[in-house]
N, C-alpha and C positions, 0 to 999 in steps of 0.2 A: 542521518536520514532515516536509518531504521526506526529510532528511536522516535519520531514523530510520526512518521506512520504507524508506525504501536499505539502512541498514547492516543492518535484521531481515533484509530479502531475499535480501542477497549473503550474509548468514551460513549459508541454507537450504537455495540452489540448488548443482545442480553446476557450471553455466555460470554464474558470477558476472558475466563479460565481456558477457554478453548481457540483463543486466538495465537496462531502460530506462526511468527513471520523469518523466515532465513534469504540468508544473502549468498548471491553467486557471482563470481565475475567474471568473465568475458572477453575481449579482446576491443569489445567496443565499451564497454563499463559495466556498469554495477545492475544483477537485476534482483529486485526483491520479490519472493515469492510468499504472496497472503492467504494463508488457509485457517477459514472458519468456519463454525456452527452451521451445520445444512438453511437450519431455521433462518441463522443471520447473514446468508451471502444475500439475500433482496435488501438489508439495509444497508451493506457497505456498498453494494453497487448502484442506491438508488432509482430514484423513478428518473428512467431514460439515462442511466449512467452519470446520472449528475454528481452525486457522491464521489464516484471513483476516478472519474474524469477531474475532478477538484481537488484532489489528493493525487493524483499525476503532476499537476500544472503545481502545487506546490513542490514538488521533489525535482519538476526541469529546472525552475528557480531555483534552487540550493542548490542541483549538482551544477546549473551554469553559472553560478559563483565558487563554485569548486572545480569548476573545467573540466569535467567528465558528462556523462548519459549517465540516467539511471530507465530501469523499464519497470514497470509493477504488473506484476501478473497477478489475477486473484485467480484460487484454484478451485 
């Protein structure tokens, strides 16, 4: 799951080198935390969160074919 929210991110931003994503787990599952470029958190989070909201709803799919939560925090 990391792995694709990486590759969506670095595809988006202009500072690809500065995208930095790690994992925590939880007692309820998995949460990934997305920190980027000052300049590029308006385009991972799009206009009216459409972006990020789109990249959530991809990762509830994966983790509910893997029977877990995941949660994405951008920071």
């Amino acid at each position: 799951m990391k792995e694709l929210i990486e590759y969506i991110v670095k595809s988006i931003v202009a500072e690809p080198d500065k995208v930095s994503l790690t994992e925590e787990t939880d007692d309820r599952g998995l949460i990934l935390k997305l920190e980027v470029a000052p300049d590029d958190k308006g385009r991972v989070i799009g206009k009216q969160g459409r972006v990020a909201e789109a990249m959530r709803t991809l990762l509830r799919v994966k983790a509910a074919r893997a029977e877990t939560q995941v949660k994405l925090e951008i920071i």
